[in-house]
C-alpha positions, 0 to 999 in steps of 0.5 A: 530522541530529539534534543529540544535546544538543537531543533526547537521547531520539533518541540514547538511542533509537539508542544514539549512544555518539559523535559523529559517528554515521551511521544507514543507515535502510530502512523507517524501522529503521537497517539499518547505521551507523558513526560518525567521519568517513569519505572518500568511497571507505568511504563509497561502500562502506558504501552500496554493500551497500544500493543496488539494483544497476543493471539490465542492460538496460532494462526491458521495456513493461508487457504490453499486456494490462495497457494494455488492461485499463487502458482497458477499466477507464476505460471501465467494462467491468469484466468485461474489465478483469477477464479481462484481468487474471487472464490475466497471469502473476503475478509478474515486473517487472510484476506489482505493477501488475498487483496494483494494477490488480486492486485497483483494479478490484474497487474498481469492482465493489464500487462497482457492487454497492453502487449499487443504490436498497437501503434504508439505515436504519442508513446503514451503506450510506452510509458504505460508499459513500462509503469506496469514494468516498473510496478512487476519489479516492485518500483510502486512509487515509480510505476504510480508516479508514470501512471499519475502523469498518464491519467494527467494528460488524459483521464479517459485513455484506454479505458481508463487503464493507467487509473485502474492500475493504479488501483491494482498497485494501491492493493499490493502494497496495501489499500490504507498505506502511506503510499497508496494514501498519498497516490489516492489524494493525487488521483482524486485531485486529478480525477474531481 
Protein backbone atom coordinates (compact mmCIF):
# COMPACT_ATOMS: atom_id res chain seq x y z
CA UNK A 1 0.00 0.00 0.00
CA UNK A 2 1.60 3.38 -1.21
CA UNK A 3 -0.03 6.50 -0.50
CA UNK A 4 0.75 8.39 -3.99
CA UNK A 5 0.88 12.28 -2.31
CA UNK A 6 3.50 10.85 0.08
CA UNK A 7 5.89 9.16 -2.32
CA UNK A 8 5.11 10.62 -6.05
CA UNK A 9 8.13 9.09 -7.48
CA UNK A 10 6.70 5.45 -6.94
CA UNK A 11 3.42 6.54 -8.63
CA UNK A 12 5.39 8.15 -11.24
CA UNK A 13 7.45 4.80 -11.53
CA UNK A 14 4.34 2.74 -12.05
CA UNK A 15 2.33 5.15 -14.01
CA UNK A 16 -0.74 5.38 -11.51
CA UNK A 17 -2.82 7.82 -13.51
CA UNK A 18 -5.56 7.24 -10.53
CA UNK A 19 -6.66 5.93 -7.58
CA UNK A 20 -7.32 3.36 -6.57
CA UNK A 21 -4.74 1.35 -8.80
CA UNK A 22 -3.64 -2.22 -7.92
CA UNK A 23 -0.26 -3.75 -9.05
CA UNK A 24 -0.11 -7.57 -9.47
CA UNK A 25 4.09 -8.04 -8.86
CA UNK A 26 6.07 -11.52 -9.54
CA UNK A 27 9.77 -11.26 -9.08
CA UNK A 28 9.46 -8.05 -7.91
CA UNK A 29 8.09 -6.32 -11.89
CA UNK A 30 4.11 -5.53 -11.84
CA UNK A 31 3.19 -8.37 -14.22
CA UNK A 32 -0.92 -7.01 -14.38
CA UNK A 33 -3.13 -4.22 -12.79
CA UNK A 34 -6.47 -2.48 -12.91
CA UNK A 35 -7.47 0.27 -11.05
CA UNK A 36 -10.94 1.32 -9.30
CA UNK A 37 -12.60 -1.05 -6.99
CA UNK A 38 -13.61 -4.43 -7.94
CA UNK A 39 -16.10 -7.26 -5.88
CA UNK A 40 -14.46 -10.07 -5.23
CA UNK A 41 -15.56 -12.56 -7.97
CA UNK A 42 -13.30 -9.92 -10.77
CA UNK A 43 -10.99 -10.05 -8.29
CA UNK A 44 -10.59 -13.71 -8.17
CA UNK A 45 -10.42 -13.42 -12.10
CA UNK A 46 -7.72 -10.95 -12.14
CA UNK A 47 -5.56 -13.35 -9.90
CA UNK A 48 -6.97 -16.57 -11.07
CA UNK A 49 -4.20 -16.36 -14.41
CA UNK A 50 -1.28 -15.94 -12.13
CA UNK A 51 -1.81 -18.50 -9.39
CA UNK A 52 -0.38 -22.05 -10.01
CA UNK A 53 -3.00 -24.36 -10.57
CA UNK A 54 -3.80 -26.91 -7.91
CA UNK A 55 -1.87 -30.11 -8.27
CA UNK A 56 -3.64 -33.19 -9.10
CA UNK A 57 -2.76 -35.74 -6.96
CA UNK A 58 -0.04 -35.22 -4.10
CA UNK A 59 3.31 -35.11 -4.64
CA UNK A 60 5.61 -38.09 -5.05
CA UNK A 61 8.52 -38.62 -1.75
CA UNK A 62 11.77 -37.37 -2.88
CA UNK A 63 13.78 -40.54 -4.49
CA UNK A 64 15.45 -42.36 -2.15
CA UNK A 65 18.33 -42.00 -3.91
CA UNK A 66 18.38 -38.29 -3.04
CA UNK A 67 17.67 -39.31 0.78
CA UNK A 68 20.61 -41.48 0.59
CA UNK A 69 22.98 -39.18 -0.85
CA UNK A 70 21.87 -36.60 1.92
CA UNK A 71 23.04 -39.06 4.63
CA UNK A 72 26.32 -40.11 2.73
CA UNK A 73 27.02 -36.11 2.40
CA UNK A 74 26.35 -35.74 6.30
CA UNK A 75 28.71 -38.41 7.05
CA UNK A 76 31.19 -37.05 4.91
CA UNK A 77 31.33 -39.67 2.13
CA UNK A 78 31.51 -37.36 -0.64
CA UNK A 79 32.46 -39.79 -3.06
CA UNK A 80 28.97 -41.53 -2.61
CA UNK A 81 26.87 -38.63 -2.18
CA UNK A 82 28.64 -37.76 -5.46
CA UNK A 83 27.46 -41.13 -7.19
CA UNK A 84 24.41 -41.09 -5.78
CA UNK A 85 23.45 -37.89 -7.10
CA UNK A 86 24.62 -37.92 -10.69
CA UNK A 87 22.55 -41.37 -10.90
CA UNK A 88 19.24 -39.29 -10.64
CA UNK A 89 17.46 -38.04 -14.04
CA UNK A 90 17.38 -34.27 -14.25
CA UNK A 91 14.62 -32.58 -14.42
CA UNK A 92 11.23 -33.62 -12.78
CA UNK A 93 9.53 -32.50 -9.05
CA UNK A 94 12.83 -33.07 -7.88
CA UNK A 95 15.29 -32.01 -9.52
CA UNK A 96 15.91 -28.63 -7.83
CA UNK A 97 17.21 -30.68 -4.92
CA UNK A 98 18.91 -32.42 -6.59
CA UNK A 99 20.82 -29.27 -8.08
CA UNK A 100 20.87 -27.92 -4.69
CA UNK A 101 22.39 -31.05 -3.22
CA UNK A 102 25.02 -31.27 -6.06
CA UNK A 103 25.79 -27.85 -5.21
CA UNK A 104 26.10 -28.37 -1.90
CA UNK A 105 28.36 -31.45 -2.24
CA UNK A 106 30.88 -29.87 -4.44
CA UNK A 107 30.85 -27.24 -1.87
CA UNK A 108 32.24 -30.24 0.53
CA UNK A 109 34.83 -31.17 -2.26
CA UNK A 110 36.31 -27.74 -2.66
CA UNK A 111 36.27 -27.44 0.95
CA UNK A 112 38.34 -30.85 1.14
CA UNK A 113 40.69 -29.73 -1.43
CA UNK A 114 41.46 -26.30 0.11
CA UNK A 115 42.27 -28.16 3.55
CA UNK A 116 45.71 -29.07 2.95
CA UNK A 117 48.70 -27.63 5.29
CA UNK A 118 49.76 -25.38 1.24
CA UNK A 119 51.43 -22.37 1.97
CA UNK A 120 49.35 -19.05 1.90
CA UNK A 121 51.54 -15.88 1.55
CA UNK A 122 49.28 -13.66 0.03
CA UNK A 123 46.44 -15.20 2.17
CA UNK A 124 44.37 -15.79 -0.88
CA UNK A 125 44.07 -19.37 0.56
CA UNK A 126 42.59 -18.09 3.53
CA UNK A 127 39.85 -16.05 2.37
CA UNK A 128 38.80 -18.73 0.15
CA UNK A 129 38.31 -20.81 2.82
CA UNK A 130 36.85 -19.00 4.73
CA UNK A 131 34.24 -18.13 1.81
CA UNK A 132 33.62 -21.99 1.77
CA UNK A 133 33.09 -21.52 5.65
CA UNK A 134 30.86 -18.48 5.14
CA UNK A 135 28.78 -20.44 2.06
CA UNK A 136 28.45 -24.04 4.91
CA UNK A 137 26.82 -21.92 7.28
CA UNK A 138 24.42 -20.41 4.70
CA UNK A 139 26.28 -16.80 4.72
CA UNK A 140 25.81 -17.21 0.55
CA UNK A 141 25.98 -13.24 0.16
CA UNK A 142 29.15 -13.47 2.00
CA UNK A 143 30.87 -16.16 1.04
CA UNK A 144 29.88 -14.89 -2.79
CA UNK A 145 31.08 -11.49 -2.10
CA UNK A 146 35.11 -13.13 -0.74
CA UNK A 147 34.68 -15.09 -3.70
CA UNK A 148 33.89 -12.12 -6.42
CA UNK A 149 36.88 -10.39 -4.69
CA UNK A 150 39.09 -13.61 -5.14
CA UNK A 151 38.12 -14.00 -9.07
CA UNK A 152 38.90 -9.96 -9.10
CA UNK A 153 42.28 -10.05 -8.27
CA UNK A 154 42.93 -13.07 -10.43
CA UNK A 155 40.82 -15.21 -12.66
CA UNK A 156 42.79 -18.28 -13.28
CA UNK A 157 43.98 -18.89 -9.35
CA UNK A 158 43.79 -22.48 -8.18
CA UNK A 159 41.81 -23.58 -11.34
CA UNK A 160 39.53 -21.43 -11.04
CA UNK A 161 38.14 -22.62 -7.49
CA UNK A 162 36.69 -19.36 -6.20
CA UNK A 163 34.37 -18.92 -9.70
CA UNK A 164 33.56 -22.82 -9.44
CA UNK A 165 32.29 -22.18 -5.99
CA UNK A 166 30.55 -19.59 -6.98
CA UNK A 167 28.83 -21.78 -9.07
CA UNK A 168 28.17 -24.41 -6.65
CA UNK A 169 26.55 -21.54 -4.28
CA UNK A 170 24.37 -20.30 -7.30
CA UNK A 171 22.58 -24.00 -7.42
CA UNK A 172 21.92 -24.00 -3.69
CA UNK A 173 20.01 -21.15 -3.53
CA UNK A 174 18.69 -21.63 -6.78
CA UNK A 175 20.17 -20.90 -10.26
CA UNK A 176 17.53 -18.05 -11.32
CA UNK A 177 17.52 -16.33 -7.93
CA UNK A 178 17.68 -12.95 -7.11
CA UNK A 179 20.78 -13.63 -5.55
CA UNK A 180 22.65 -15.89 -7.90
CA UNK A 181 21.10 -13.41 -10.65
CA UNK A 182 23.01 -10.83 -9.26
CA UNK A 183 26.39 -12.54 -8.45
CA UNK A 184 26.23 -13.97 -12.25
CA UNK A 185 26.20 -10.32 -13.65
CA UNK A 186 29.16 -9.55 -11.66
CA UNK A 187 31.15 -12.57 -12.31
CA UNK A 188 30.59 -12.18 -16.35
CA UNK A 189 31.33 -8.71 -15.99
CA UNK A 190 34.64 -9.78 -14.22
CA UNK A 191 35.31 -12.76 -16.38
CA UNK A 192 34.20 -10.94 -20.11
Amino acid sequence: KVDVDANPVVAGQLGVQSIPAVYLFAGQRPVDRFVGALPKDEIEKFLSPHLPEAPAAPPEEAPSELAEAEAALRDGDLARARELVDALESGGEHDAKRVALSGRIGLAELREAASSDEEDPDGRLGRYREALTKASENLFEDALETLLGLVAEDKSWRDETPRKAMLRIFEIVGIRSPLADAYRDRLARLLF
